[in-house]
C-alpha positions as CSV (number, residue, x, y, z in Angstrom):
1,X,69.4,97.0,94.0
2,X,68.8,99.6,96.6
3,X,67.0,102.5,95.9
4,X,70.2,104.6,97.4
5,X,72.7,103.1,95.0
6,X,70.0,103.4,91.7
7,X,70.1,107.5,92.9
8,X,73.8,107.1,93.1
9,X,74.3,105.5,89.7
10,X,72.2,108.1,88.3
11,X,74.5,110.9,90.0
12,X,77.9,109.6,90.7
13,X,79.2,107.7,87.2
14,X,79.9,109.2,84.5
15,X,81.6,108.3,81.0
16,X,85.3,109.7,80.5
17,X,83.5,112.5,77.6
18,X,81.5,114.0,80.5
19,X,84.5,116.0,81.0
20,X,86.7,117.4,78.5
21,X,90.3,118.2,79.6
22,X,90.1,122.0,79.1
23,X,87.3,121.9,82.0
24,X,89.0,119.2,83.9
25,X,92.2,121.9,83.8
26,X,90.1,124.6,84.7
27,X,88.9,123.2,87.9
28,X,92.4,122.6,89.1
29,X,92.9,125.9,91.1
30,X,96.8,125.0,92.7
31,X,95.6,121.2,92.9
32,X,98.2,118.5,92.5
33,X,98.5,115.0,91.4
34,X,100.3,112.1,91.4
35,X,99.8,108.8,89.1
36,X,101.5,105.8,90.7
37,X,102.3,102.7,89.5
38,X,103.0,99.5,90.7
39,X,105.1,97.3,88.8
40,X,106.6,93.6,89.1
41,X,108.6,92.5,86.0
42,X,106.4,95.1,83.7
43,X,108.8,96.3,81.4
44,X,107.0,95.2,78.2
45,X,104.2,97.5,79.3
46,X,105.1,99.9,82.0
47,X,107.1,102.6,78.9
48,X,104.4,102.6,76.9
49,X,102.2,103.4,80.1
50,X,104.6,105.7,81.2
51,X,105.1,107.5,77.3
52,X,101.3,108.3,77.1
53,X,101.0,110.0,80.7
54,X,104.1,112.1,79.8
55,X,103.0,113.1,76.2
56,X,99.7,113.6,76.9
57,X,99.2,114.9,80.7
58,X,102.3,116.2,81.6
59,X,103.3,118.5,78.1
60,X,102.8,122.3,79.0
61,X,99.7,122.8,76.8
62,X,98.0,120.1,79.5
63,X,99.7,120.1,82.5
64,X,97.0,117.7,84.4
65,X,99.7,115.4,86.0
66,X,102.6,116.8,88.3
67,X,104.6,113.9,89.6
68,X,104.8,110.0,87.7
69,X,106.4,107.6,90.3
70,X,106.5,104.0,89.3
71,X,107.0,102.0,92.2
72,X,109.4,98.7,91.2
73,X,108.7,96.3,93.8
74,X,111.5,93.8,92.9
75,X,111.8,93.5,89.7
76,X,114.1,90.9,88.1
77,X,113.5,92.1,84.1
78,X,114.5,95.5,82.8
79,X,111.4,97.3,84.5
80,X,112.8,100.0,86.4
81,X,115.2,101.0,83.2
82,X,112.6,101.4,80.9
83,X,110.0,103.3,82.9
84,X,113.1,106.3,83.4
85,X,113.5,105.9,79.8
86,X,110.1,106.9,79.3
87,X,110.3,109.4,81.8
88,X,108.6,108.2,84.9
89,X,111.0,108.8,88.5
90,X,111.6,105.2,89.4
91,X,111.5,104.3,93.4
92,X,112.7,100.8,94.7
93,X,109.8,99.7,96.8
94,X,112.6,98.6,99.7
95,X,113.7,102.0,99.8
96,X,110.8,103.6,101.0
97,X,110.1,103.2,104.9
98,X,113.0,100.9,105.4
99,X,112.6,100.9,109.3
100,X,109.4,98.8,107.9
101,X,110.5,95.5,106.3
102,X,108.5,95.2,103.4
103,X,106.4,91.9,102.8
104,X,105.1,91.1,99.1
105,X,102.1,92.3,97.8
106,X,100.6,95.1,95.7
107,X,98.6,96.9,98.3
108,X,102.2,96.9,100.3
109,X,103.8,99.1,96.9
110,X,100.4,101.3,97.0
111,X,100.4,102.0,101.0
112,X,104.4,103.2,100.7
113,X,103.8,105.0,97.5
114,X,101.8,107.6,99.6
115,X,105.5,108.3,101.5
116,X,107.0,109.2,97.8
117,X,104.6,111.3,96.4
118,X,103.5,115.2,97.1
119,X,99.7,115.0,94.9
120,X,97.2,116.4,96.6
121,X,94.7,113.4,94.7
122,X,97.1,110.0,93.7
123,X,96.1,108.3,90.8
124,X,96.4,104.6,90.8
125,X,97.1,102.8,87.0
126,X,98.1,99.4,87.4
127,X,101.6,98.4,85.4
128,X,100.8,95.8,83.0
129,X,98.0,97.8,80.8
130,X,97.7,96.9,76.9
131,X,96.7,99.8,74.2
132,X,96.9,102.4,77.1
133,X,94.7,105.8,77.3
134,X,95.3,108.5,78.7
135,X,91.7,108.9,79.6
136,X,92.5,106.2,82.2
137,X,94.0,108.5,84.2
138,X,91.8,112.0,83.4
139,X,88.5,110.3,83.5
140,X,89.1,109.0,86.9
141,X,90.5,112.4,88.3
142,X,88.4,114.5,86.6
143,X,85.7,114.3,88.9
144,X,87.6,115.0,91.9
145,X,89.1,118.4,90.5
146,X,85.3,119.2,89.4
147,X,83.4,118.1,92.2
148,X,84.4,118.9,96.1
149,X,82.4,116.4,97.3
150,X,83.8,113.6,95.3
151,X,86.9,111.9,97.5
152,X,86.7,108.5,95.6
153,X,86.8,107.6,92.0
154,X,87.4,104.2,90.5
155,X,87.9,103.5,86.9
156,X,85.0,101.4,85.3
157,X,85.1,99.5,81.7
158,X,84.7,96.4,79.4
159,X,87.3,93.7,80.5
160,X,88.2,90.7,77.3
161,X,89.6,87.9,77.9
162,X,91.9,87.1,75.2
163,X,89.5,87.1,72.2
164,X,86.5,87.4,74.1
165,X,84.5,90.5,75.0
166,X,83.2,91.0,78.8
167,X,84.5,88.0,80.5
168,X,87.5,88.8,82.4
169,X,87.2,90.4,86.1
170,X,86.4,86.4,86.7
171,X,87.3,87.0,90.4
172,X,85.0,90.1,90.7
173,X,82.1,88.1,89.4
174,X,82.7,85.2,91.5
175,X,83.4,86.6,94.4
176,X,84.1,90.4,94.9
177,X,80.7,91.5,93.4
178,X,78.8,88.4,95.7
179,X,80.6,89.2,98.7
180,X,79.8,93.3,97.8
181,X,76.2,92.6,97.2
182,X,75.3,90.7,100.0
183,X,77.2,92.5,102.6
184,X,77.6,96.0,101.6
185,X,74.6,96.7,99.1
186,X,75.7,100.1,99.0
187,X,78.2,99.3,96.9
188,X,76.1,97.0,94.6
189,X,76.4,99.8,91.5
190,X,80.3,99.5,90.9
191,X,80.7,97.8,88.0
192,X,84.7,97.0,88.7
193,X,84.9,96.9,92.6
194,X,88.9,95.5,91.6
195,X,90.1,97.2,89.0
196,X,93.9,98.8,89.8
197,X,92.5,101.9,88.3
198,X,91.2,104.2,90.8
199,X,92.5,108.3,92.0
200,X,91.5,109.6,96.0
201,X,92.0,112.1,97.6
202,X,95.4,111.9,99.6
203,X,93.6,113.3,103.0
204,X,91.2,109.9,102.6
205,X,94.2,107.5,101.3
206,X,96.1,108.5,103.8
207,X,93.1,107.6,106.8
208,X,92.8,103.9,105.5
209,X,94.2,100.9,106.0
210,X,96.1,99.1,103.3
211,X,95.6,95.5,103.5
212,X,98.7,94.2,101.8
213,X,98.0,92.1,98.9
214,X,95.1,91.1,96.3
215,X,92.6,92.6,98.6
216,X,93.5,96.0,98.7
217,X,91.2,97.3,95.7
218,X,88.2,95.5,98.3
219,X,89.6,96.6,101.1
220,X,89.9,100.2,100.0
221,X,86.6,101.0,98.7
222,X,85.0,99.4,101.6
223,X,86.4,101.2,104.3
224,X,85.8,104.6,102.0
225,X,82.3,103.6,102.1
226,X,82.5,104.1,105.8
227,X,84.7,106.7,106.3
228,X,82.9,109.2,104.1
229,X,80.2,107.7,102.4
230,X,78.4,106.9,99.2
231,X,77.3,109.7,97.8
232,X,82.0,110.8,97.9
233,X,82.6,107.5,95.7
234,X,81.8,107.4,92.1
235,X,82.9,105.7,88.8
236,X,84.1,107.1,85.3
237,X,83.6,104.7,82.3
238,X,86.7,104.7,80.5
239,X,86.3,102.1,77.7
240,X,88.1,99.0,77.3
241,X,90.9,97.6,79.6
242,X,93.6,95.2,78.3
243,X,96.0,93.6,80.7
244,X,97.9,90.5,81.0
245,X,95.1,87.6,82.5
246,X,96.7,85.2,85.7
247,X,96.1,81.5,85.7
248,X,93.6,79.6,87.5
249,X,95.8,78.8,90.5
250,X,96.5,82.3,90.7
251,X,92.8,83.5,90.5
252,X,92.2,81.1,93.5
253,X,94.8,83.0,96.0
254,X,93.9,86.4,95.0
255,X,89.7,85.0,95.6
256,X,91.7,83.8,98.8
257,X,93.0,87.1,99.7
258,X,90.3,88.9,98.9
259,X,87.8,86.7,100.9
260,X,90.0,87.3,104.1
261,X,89.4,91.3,103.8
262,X,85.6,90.6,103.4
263,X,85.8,88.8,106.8
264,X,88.2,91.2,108.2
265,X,86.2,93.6,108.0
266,X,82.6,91.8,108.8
267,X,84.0,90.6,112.3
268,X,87.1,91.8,112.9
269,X,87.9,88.2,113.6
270,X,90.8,85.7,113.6
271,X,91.0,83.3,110.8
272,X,90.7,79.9,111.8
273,X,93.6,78.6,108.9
274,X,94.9,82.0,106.8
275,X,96.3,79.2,104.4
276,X,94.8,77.5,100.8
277,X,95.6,74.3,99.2
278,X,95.6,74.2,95.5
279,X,96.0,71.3,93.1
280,X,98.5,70.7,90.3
281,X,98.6,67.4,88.0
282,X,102.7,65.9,87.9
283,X,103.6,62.5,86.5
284,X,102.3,60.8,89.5
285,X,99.2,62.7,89.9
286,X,97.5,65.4,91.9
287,X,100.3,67.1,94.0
288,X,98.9,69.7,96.9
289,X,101.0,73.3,96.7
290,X,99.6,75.2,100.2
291,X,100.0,79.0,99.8
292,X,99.8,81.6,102.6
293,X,97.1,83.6,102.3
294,X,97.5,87.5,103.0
295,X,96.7,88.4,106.5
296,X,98.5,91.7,106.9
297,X,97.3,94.9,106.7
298,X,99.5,98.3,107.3
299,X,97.7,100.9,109.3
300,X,96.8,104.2,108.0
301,X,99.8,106.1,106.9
302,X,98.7,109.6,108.8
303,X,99.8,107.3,111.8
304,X,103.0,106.4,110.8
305,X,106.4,108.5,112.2
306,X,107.8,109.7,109.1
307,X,104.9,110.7,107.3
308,X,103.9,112.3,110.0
309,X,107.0,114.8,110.5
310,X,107.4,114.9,106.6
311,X,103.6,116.2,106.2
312,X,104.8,118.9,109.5
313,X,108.4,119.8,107.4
């Protein structure tokens, strides 16, 4: 590891009780900010999610969050009418921007969420969390109230799989933190480079490009690496995370999708064949399913029309 990011673990991640909320609240001075999330077909989780921000962030004795927007990008289950039960404000993903047909993908929800929100700092919590804590969303936004020179936070904690302590984030180990390690060492010391949990500062979000599917988290933290730095990213430990685990196949195109930001971003380059072949056994034996891989990326949102005039109005 380099002797820049052993400094920088000694001075930029922290564990979620380095802050209590009363200083967090303190430090707030007019601040605002928005937690987001991203759903698809969420709604055994998303309430519960939503029910724990509101009753613990939002109640006038702590006031940390101002707006909760979950983003329902096509849901087919009872998603969107449980998270306004709970009291989230519910936006259709196709409503936002529609001059700009939307394609699939999470990074897609997250770049259009920044049109639907007001926060001065947004607060990323993916949808499909398990035994929820608030401290998911004040640990990671804590330091950016506290600390001006903080633009970048992301979420760090023990990931189980199923009954199992420490080994999900299979993707992260086999190829996020490889692909981190060897081509941007600086970035060696976060110990989840792709969790969904993450809060920024909406003058950086809104300078970056959102690749459009599984390699947003990648893509994100790289390209805040370059815009403004190290020593502005950091990491709160937050405990344990439980979430719903994908499949195999599934694992395979989001390690697809993330390997195309890597190389994205290393040569600005054309993929020779954006496109992976997976296996699956039927009756008569191997079958090949050939999946697109993600190869769109929205531009920085400062740059679009709307958000443009709306930041002017």
């Amino acid at each position: 590891m380099l002797d820049e990011v052993e400094r920088w673990l000694g001075r930029r991640s922290w564990s979620v009780a380095d802050r209590s909320l009363d200083r967090i609240l303190a430090a707030k001075h007019g601040a605002t900010v928005s937690v987001v999330l991203p759903a698809l077909n969420e709604e055994a989780t998303v309430g519960d999610i939503v029910s724990v921000i509101r009753r613990e962030l939002m109640s006038d004795a702590v006031p940390l969050v101002d707006e909760l927007v979950v983003i329902d990008s096509g849901s087919t289950d009872r998603t969107a009418e449980v998270a306004a039960a709970a009291g989230a404000r519910v936006v259709a993903r196709d409503a936002i921007l529609p001059r700009i047909p939307a394609v699939p993908g999470k990074g897609e929800v997250l770049w259009r969420s920044l049109m639907v929100t007001e926060g001065d700092i947004v607060c990323f919590v993916d949808a499909d969390l398990r035994d929820f804590s608030a401290d998911f969303v004040s640990g990671i936004v804590g330091p950016l109230l506290t600390d001006p020179d903080v633009d970048f936070v992301k979420a760090m904690y023990d990931r189980p799989l199923g009954d199992t302590p420490g080994q999900g984030g299979r993707v992260t180990e086999l190829v996020a933190r490889p692909l981190l390690n060897l081509h941007w060492p600086q970035l060696a010391g976060f110990v989840q480079p792709l969790g969904g949990e993450y809060a920024a500062r909406r003058s950086l979000l809104e300078r970056l490009p959102f690749p459009v599917g599984y390699g947003v988290e990648l893509g994100l933290l790289v390209d805040a690496l370059h815009t403004v730095g190290l020593d502005a990213l950091g990491q709160v430990d937050v405990g344990v995370r439980k979430h719903r685990h994908q499949d195999g196949r599934a694992l395979g195109r989001m390690a697809a999708a993330i390997y195309r930001t890597a190389q994205l971003r290393l040569s600005r380059g054309h993929l020779v064949r954006p496109k992976l072949t997976q296996f699956e056994r039927e009756d008569d034996g191997f079958t090949p399913r050939t999946y697109d891989v993600d190869t769109e990326e929205r531009p920085p949102m400062i740059d679009i029309a709307e958000y443009a005039h709306r930041r002017v109005a």
